[in-house]
C-alpha positions in Angstrom: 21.6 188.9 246.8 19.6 192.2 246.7 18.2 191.3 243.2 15.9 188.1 242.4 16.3 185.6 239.8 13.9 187.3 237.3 15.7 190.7 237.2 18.6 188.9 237.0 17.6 187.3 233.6 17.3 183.6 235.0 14.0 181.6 234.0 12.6 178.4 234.8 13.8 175.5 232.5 11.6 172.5 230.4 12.9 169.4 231.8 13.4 167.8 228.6 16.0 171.0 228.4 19.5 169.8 227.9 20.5 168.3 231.5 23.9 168.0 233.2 23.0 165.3 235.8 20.0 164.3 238.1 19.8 164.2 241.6 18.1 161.5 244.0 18.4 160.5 248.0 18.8 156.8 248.3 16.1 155.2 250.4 16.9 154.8 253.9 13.8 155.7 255.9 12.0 152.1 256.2 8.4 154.0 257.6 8.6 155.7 254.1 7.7 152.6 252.6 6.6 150.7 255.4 4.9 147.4 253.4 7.9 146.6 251.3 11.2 148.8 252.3 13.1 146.1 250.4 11.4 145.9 246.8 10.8 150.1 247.0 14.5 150.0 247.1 15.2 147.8 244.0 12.9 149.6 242.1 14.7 152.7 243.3 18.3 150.8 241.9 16.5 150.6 238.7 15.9 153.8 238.1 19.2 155.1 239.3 20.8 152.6 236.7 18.6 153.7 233.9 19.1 157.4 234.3 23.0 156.6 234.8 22.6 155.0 231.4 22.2 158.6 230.0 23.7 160.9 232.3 25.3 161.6 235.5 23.5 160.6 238.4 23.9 162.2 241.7 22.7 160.1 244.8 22.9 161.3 248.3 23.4 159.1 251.2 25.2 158.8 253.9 29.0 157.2 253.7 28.0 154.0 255.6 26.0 153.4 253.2 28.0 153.8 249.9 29.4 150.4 249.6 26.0 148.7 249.5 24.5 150.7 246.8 27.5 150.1 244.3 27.2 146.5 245.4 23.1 146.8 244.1 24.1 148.8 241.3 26.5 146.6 240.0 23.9 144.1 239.6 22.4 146.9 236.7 25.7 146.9 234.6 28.1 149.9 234.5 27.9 152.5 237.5 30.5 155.0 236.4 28.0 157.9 235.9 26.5 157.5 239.6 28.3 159.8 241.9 27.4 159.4 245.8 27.5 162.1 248.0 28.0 161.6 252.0 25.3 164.1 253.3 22.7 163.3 255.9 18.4 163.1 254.5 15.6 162.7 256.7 13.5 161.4 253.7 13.9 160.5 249.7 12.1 163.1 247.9 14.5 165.3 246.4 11.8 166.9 244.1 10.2 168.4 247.0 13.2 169.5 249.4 15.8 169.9 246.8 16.6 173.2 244.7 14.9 174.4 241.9 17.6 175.6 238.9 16.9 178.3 237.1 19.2 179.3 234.1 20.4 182.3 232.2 21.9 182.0 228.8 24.5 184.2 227.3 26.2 183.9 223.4 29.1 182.0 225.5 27.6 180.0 228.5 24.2 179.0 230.1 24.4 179.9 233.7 22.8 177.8 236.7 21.2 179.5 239.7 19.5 177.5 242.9 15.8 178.6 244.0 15.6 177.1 247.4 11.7 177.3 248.8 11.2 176.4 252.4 10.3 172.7 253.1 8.0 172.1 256.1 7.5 168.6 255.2 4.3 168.7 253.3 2.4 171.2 255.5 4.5 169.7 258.9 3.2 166.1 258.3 6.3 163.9 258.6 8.8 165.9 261.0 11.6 165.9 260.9 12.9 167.7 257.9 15.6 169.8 259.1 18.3 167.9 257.0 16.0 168.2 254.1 15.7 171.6 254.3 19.8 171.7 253.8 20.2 169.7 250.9 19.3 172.5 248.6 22.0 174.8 250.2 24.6 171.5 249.7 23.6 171.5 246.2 24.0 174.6 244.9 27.4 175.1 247.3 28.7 172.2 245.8 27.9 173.7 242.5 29.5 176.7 243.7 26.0 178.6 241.6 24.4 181.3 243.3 21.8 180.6 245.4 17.9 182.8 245.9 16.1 182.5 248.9 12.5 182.1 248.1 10.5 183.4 250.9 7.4 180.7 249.9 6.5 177.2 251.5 6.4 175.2 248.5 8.0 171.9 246.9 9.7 171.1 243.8 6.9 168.6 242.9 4.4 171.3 243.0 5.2 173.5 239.9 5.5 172.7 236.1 6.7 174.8 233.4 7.4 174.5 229.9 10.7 176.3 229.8 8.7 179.2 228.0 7.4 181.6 230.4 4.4 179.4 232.2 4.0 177.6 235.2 1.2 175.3 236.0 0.6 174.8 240.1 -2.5 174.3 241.7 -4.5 175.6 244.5 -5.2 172.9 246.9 -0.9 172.8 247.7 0.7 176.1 246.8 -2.5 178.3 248.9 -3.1 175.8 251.3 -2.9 177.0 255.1 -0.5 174.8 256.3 1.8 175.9 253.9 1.5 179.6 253.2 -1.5 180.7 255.6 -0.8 184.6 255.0 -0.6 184.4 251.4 -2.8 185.5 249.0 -2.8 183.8 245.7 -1.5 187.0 243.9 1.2 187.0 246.3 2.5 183.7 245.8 2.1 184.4 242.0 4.7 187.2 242.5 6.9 185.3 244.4 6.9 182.5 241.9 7.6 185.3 238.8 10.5 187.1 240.9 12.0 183.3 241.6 11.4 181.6 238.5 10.9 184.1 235.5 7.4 183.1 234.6 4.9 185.1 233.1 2.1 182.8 232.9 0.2 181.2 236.0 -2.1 178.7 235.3 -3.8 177.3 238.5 -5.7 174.1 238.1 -7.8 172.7 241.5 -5.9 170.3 242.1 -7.9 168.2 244.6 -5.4 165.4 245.9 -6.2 161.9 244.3 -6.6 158.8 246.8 -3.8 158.7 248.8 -2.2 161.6 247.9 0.0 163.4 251.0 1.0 166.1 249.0 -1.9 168.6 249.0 -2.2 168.1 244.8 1.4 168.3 243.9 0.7 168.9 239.8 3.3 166.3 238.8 0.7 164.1 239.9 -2.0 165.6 237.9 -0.5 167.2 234.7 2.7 167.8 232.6 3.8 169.9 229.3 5.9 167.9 227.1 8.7 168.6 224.6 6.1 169.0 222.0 3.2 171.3 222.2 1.1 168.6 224.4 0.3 168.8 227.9 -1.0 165.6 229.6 -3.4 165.2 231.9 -4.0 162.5 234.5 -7.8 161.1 234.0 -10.6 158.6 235.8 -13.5 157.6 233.7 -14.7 154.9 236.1 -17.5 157.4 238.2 -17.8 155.1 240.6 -14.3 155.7 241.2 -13.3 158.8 243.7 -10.6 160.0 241.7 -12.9 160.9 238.5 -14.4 164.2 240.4 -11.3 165.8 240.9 -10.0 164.3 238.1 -12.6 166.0 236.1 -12.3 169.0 237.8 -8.5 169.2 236.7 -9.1 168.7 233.4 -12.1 171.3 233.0 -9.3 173.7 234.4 -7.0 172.8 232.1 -9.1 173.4 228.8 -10.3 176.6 230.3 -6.1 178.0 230.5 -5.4 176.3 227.1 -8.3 177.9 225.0 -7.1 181.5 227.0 -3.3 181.0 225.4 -1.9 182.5 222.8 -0.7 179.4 221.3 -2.4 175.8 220.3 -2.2 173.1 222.7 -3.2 169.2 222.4 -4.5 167.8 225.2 -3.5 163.9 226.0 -5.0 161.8 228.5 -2.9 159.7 231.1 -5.9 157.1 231.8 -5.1 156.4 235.8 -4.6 152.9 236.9 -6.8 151.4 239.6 -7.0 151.8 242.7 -4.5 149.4 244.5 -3.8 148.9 248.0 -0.9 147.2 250.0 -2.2 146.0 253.7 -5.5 148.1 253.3 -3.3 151.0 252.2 -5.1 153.3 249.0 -1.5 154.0 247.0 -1.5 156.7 245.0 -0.4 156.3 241.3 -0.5 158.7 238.0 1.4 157.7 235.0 2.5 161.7 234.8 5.0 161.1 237.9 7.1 160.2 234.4 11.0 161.8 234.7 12.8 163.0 231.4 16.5 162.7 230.7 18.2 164.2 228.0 17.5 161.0 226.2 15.1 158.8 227.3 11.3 159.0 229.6 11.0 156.8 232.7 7.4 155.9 232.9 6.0 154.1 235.9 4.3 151.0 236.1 2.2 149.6 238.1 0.8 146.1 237.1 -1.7 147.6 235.8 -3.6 147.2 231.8 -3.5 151.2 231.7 0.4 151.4 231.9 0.8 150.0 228.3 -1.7 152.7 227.1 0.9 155.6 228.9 4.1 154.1 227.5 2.6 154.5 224.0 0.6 157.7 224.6 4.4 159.3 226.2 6.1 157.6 222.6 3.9 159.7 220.8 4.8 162.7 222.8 8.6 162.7 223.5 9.3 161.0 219.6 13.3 162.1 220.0 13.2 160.1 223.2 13.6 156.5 224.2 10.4 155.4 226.5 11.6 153.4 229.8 8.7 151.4 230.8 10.2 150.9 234.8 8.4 149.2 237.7 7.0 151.3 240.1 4.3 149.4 242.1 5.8 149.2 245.4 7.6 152.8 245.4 4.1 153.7 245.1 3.8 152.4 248.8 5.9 155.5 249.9 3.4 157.8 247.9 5.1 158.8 245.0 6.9 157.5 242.2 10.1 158.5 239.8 9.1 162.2 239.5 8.9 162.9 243.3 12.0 161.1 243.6 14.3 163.0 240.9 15.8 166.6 240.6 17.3 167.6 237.2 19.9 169.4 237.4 19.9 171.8 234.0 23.1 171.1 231.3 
């Protein structure tokens, strides 16, 4: 297509937006989650079953396969909204290598469009990824919705918007030189308006917290919310090596909000400690949360702080249903239900 998304009247969608269905790769990579393969993947069941409790639920993985994960869904309850689909991953993290929708609404319909950014793997750091790199095309071809080649290296998990024009990202992933090393930052700002119909850039640091192998991905470190709230991951401990960049993010962030045109209340995701598996720093931020059309999944990891984010999230999405779900030893893979979900707008 000669055009991009953003002349084309197509913009980046909230995910609290009304949603068709959610995507996710079943785990099948054991040195993803190489402590406890097993318990990632009945955490992983659990969330399948509770966003199949609001919507349709998508789940790659290959045919050989299929017959198992009914078997552990079963064990949730009813599985009629999980559909599986027989293509090939290298990986789990269909936030990163999966497409980005865009939509464009008309009096009559809302139409779906796939941005598909190039996936190198998180700066080449776990080849391979080729059959990553296809799942966006297999998406948005079984969609049959049009689909924009973005010519940036970049991953879902990486950019946040609020469905009205901005788009938070941060430095440390979407500049870094083993992603984009000819890029300057105005250029990748470009490329993300063209793509994604944003107007508003708003570039926190984004130094990676302990453990981190995604460069800073900003799900990690801040998310708007439904209401007009954006919360922000935080480390009060200073003894603690998270609380510099931590500090830094948030610094950032009140610097954007006070420049904006509109009012903005700031909510604080207070980290949970460090915690390691065989000598292994996991990362862990209760904003990895992932929104349905009706309910919040909001990781836990064992830890007193994830009572204070289930009630903090309550206050933020009130016209949802919070899903406190474990997430300790998904963790082990690096991420948690965020990294792991695509939404799919409705």
């Amino acid at each position: 297509m000669s055009q991009n998304p953003s002349e084309l009247g197509f913009r980046f969608p909230a995910e609290w937006e009304r949603q068709a269905a959610t995507w996710v790769t079943w785990p099948h990579n054991p040195a993803t989650w190489p402590h406890c393969f097993e318990q990632a993947t009945v955490e992983f069941a659990g969330m399948v079953a509770a966003i199949a409790a609001d919507q349709i639920c998508n789940v790659i993985a290959v045919q050989a396969k299929h017959a198992s994960i009914r078997q552990l869904l079963s064990q949730h309850g009813d599985d009629s909204r999980v559909k599986l689909w027989d293509w090939p991953t290298n990986d789990s993290w269909v936030r990163d290598y999966g497409p980005t929708f865009v939509v464009r609404e008309t009096e009559a319909v809302k139409e779906l469009a796939a941005v598909d950014f190039t996936y190198n793997g998180w700066g080449e750091k776990y080849p391979p990824f080729d059959d990553d790199q296809k799942i966006a095309t297999r998406i948005a071809t079984q969609l049959n919705v049009p689909r924009f080649a973005a010519p940036l290296i970049l991953e879902g998990g990486a950019i946040e918007t609020d469905g009205q024009g901005r788009l938070m990202t941060t430095q440390f992933c979407a500049l870094n030189k083993n992603r984009n090393p000819t890029l300057s930052q105005v250029e990748v700002e470009k490329i993300l308006r063209d793509h994604l119909g944003v107007r508003h850039i708003w570039w926190l640091p984004g130094r990676p917290i302990v453990g981190d192998d995604t460069d800073g991905h900003i799900d990690q470190i801040a998310r708007f919310t439904a209401a007009d709230r954006i919360v922000v991951a935080t480390c009060a401990d200073r003894g603690l090596p998270d609380f510099e960049p931590a500090a830094e993010n948030l610094a950032a962030l009140k610097k954007w909000v006070t420049a904006d045109t509109k009012s903005w209340e700031i909510v604080p995701l207070p980290m949970p400690k460090p915690f390691e598996m065989d000598g292994q720093i996991l990362p862990a931020s209760y904003t990895n949360f992932y929104i349905t059309d009706r309910s919040i999944l909001v990781p836990q990891f064992a830890d007193p702080n994830d009572s204070v984010a289930v009630e903090r999230l309550r206050v933020c999405f009130p016209n949802h249903q919070i899903k406190p779900l474990p997430s300790k030893y998904l963790a082990d893979g690096l991420g948690s239900f965020h990294c792991l979900t695509q939404q799919q707008p409705g």
